[in-house]
C-alpha positions in Angstrom: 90.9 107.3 124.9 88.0 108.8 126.1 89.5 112.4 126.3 90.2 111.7 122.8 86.5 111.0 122.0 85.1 114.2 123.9 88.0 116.2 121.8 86.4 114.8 118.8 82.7 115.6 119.5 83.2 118.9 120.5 82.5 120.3 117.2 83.5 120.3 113.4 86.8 121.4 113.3 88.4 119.4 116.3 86.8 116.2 114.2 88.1 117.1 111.2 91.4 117.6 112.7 91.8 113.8 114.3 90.0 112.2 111.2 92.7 114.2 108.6 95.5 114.5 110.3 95.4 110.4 111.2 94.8 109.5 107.9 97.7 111.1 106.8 99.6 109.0 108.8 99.9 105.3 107.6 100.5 103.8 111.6 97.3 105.7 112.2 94.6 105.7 109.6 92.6 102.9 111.6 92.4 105.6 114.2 91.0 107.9 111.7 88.3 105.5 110.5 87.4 105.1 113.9 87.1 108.9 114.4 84.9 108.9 111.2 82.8 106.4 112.6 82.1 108.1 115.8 80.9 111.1 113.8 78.3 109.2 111.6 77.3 106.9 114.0 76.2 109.8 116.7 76.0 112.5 113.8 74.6 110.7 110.6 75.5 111.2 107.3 73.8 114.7 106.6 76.5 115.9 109.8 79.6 113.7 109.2 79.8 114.6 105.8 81.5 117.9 105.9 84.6 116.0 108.1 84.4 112.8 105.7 85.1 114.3 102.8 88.5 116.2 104.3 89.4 112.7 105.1 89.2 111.7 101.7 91.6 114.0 100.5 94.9 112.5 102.6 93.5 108.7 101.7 93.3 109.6 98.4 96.7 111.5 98.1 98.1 107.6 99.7 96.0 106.1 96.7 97.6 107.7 94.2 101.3 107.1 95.8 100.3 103.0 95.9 98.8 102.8 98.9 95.2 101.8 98.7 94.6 100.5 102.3 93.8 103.8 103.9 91.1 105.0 101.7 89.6 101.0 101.5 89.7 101.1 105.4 88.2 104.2 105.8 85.0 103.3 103.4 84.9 100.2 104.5 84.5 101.5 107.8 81.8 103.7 107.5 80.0 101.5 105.3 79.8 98.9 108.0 79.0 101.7 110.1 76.2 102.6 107.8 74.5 99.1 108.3 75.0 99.3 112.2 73.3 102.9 112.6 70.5 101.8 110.3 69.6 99.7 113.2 71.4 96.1 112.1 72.8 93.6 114.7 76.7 93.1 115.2 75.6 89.4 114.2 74.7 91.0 110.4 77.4 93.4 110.5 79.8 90.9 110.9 78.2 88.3 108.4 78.4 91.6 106.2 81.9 91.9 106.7 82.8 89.1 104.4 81.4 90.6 101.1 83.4 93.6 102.4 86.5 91.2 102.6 85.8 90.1 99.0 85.9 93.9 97.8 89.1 94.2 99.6 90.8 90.9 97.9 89.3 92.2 94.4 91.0 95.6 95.4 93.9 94.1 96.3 94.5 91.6 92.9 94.5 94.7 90.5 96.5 97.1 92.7 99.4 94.8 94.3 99.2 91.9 91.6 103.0 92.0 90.5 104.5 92.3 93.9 101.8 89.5 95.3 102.2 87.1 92.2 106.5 87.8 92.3 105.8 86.5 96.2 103.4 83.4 95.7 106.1 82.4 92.8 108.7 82.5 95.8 106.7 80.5 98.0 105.9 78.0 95.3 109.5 77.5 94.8 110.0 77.0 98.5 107.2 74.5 98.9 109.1 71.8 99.0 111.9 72.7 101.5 108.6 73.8 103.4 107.0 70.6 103.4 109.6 68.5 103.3 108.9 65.0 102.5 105.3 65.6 101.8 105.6 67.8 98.9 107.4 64.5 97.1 104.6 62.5 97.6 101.9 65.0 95.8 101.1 64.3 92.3 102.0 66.1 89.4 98.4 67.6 89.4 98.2 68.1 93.1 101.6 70.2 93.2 100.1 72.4 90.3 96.5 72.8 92.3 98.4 73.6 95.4 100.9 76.1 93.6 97.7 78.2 92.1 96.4 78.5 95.7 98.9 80.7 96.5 98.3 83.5 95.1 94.4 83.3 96.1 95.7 82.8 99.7 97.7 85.4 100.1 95.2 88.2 98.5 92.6 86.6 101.0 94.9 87.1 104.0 95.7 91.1 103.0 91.9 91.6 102.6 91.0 89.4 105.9 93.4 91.7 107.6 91.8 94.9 106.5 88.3 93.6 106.9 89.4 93.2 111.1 90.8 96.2 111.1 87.8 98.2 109.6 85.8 95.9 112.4 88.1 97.0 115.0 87.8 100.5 114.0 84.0 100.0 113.7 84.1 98.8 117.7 86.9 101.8 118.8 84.3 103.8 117.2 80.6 102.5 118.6 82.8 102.4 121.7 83.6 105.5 122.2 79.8 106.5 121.4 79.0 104.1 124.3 81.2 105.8 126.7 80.2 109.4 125.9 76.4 108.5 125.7 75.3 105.4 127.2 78.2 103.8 129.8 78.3 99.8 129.1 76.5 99.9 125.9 79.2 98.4 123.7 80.0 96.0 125.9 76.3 94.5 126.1 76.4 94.9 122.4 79.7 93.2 121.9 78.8 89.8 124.7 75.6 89.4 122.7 77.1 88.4 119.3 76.6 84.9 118.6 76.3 84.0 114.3 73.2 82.0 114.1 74.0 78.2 113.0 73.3 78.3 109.2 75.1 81.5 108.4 77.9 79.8 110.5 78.1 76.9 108.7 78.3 78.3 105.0 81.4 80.8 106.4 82.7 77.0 107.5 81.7 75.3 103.9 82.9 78.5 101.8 86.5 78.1 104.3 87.1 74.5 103.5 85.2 73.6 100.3 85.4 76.6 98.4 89.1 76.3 96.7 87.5 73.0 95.4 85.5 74.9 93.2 88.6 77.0 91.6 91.3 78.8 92.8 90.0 81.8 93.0 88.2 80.8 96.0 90.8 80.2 98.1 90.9 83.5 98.9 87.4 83.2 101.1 89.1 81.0 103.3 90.7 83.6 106.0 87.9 86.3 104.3 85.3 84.1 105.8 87.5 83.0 109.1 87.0 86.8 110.4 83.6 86.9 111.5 84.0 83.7 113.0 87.0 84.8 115.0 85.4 87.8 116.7 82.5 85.6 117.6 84.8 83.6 119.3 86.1 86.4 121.2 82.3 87.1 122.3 81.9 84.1 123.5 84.8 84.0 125.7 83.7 87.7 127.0 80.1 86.7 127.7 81.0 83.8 129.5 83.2 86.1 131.9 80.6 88.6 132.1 78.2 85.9 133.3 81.1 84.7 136.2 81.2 81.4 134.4 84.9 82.1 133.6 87.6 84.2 135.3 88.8 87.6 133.9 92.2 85.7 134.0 90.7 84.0 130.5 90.6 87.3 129.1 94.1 88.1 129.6 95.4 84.9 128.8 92.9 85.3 125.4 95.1 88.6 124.3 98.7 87.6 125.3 98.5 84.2 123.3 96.1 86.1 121.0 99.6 88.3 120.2 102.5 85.3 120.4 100.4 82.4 119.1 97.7 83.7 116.4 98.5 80.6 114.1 97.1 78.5 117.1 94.8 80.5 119.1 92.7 82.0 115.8 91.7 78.5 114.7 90.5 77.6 118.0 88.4 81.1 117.9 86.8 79.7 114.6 86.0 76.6 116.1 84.8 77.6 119.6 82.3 79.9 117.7 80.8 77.1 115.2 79.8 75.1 118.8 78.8 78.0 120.1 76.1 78.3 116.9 75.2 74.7 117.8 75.0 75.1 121.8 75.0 78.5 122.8 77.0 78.3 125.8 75.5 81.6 127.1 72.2 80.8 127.2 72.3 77.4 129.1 71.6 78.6 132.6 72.0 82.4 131.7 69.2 84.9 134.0 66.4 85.6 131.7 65.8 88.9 133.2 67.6 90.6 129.8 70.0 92.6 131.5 72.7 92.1 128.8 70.2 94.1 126.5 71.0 97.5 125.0 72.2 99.6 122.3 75.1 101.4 122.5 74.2 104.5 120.8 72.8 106.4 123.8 69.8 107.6 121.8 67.2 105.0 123.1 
């Protein structure tokens, strides 16, 4: 990965090459967005512009053939990327990441409505082989609210997913500036991210109170699970950077991570609410702010 970073700062051209050429591959356009974000997070906006606005062309060209997600990705990327080289913390970034989400679902609702609404029609009509027994005990009116979450749901899962994956591209991105410029950066960067208590807790009310409030709203509910979930990843890397777990955590994190995401994300969620009330890193942490630093190698 790193060779792959040095090919892309080494001038214009070889930039504009990795950023293009990935975006006009579907399997690769978070790889482009994290290309783009190098660029503007070492070059800034005046330099990156020239190699941004190639990479518009191949998003756009997937826009017009009903594919949306590259060119959303991309801009969502940079525009996080935007807020983290203006000097904001991966805590903000994050917490920004939700109204990014919301974008995404809005995106999502006027360009994949039929093929979303012909699916949450399916899944309404399989509810109650789904949930068996308990789908004959709901109401008239309870069967009705639940079948008009669907659709909600499942635009709030599409746009969750792109709002990681314009985080994850963010982080490939601010990583590789940390390895070419400043060794360890990221990593301080990334260990330090705990969402302060009251943010914390409106992402938890807007998760389990907001479909109360309409429909519509269901949709927060994984939007607003995101930031939470990478907090909780945080958390678990602090703690083995401080030696007060083993690296075997880690591992363990990413393979169930892969096979057992329905269980492991929630737990995520919920380590990092705690984690707003107790900070587990900073009971019996050094004080001597060694963890401190930003990963852009430029001070």
């Amino acid at each position: 990965m790193r060779a792959l970073a040095d090919f892309i700062m080494r001038g214009r051209v070889q930039a504009t090459l990795v950023v293009v050429g990935c975006a006009a591959m579907p399997l690769l356009f978070w790889l482009s967005a994290a290309a783009g974000s190098l660029v503007f997070l070492r070059r800034g906006f005046s330099d990156a512009s020239g190699v941004l606005a190639w990479a518009l062309v191949p998003a756009l060209a997937w826009w017009f053939f009903g594919d949306p997600r590259i060119l959303m990705v991309l801009a969502g990327t940079l525009g996080l990327a935007a807020f983290l080289r203006a000097g904001q913390s991966w805590n903000r970034v994050l917490l920004i990441s939700t109204a990014l989400g919301v974008v995404y679902g809005v995106v999502l609702g006027s360009v994949f409505r039929e093929p979303v609404e012909a699916l949450a029609q399916a899944l309404e009509k399989a509810l109650p082989q789904m949930l068996d027994g308990l789908y004959q005990q709901l109401t008239v009116e309870e069967r009705a609210h639940l079948g008009s979450l669907i659709a909600p749901v499942l635009y709030g899962l599409i746009a969750a997913l792109l709002q990681a994956v314009s985080l994850l591209a963010l982080m490939l991105g601010r990583y590789w500036q940390a390895v070419l410029y400043n060794p360890g950066g990221f990593g301080r960067e990334f260990r330090a991210v705990r969402l302060p208590l009251v943010p914390a807790l409106v992402l938890l009310a807007c998760m389990l109170i907001g479909p109360n409030f309409g429909a519509g709203l269901a949709m927060l509910t994984p939007i607003c699970s995101v930031p939470l979930m990478f907090a909780g990843v945080a958390l678990l890397h602090g703690l083995v950077a401080q030696g007060r777990l083993a690296r075997f955590w880690l591992v363990g994190l990413y393979v169930t991570l892969l096979l057992f995401m329905q269980l492991i994300y929630p737990l995520l969620v919920v380590l990092a609410i705690v984690d707003s009330l107790i900070d587990f890193r900073g009971r019996g942490a050094p004080k001597n702010g060694a963890d401190n630093g930003s990963a852009n190698g430029e001070g």
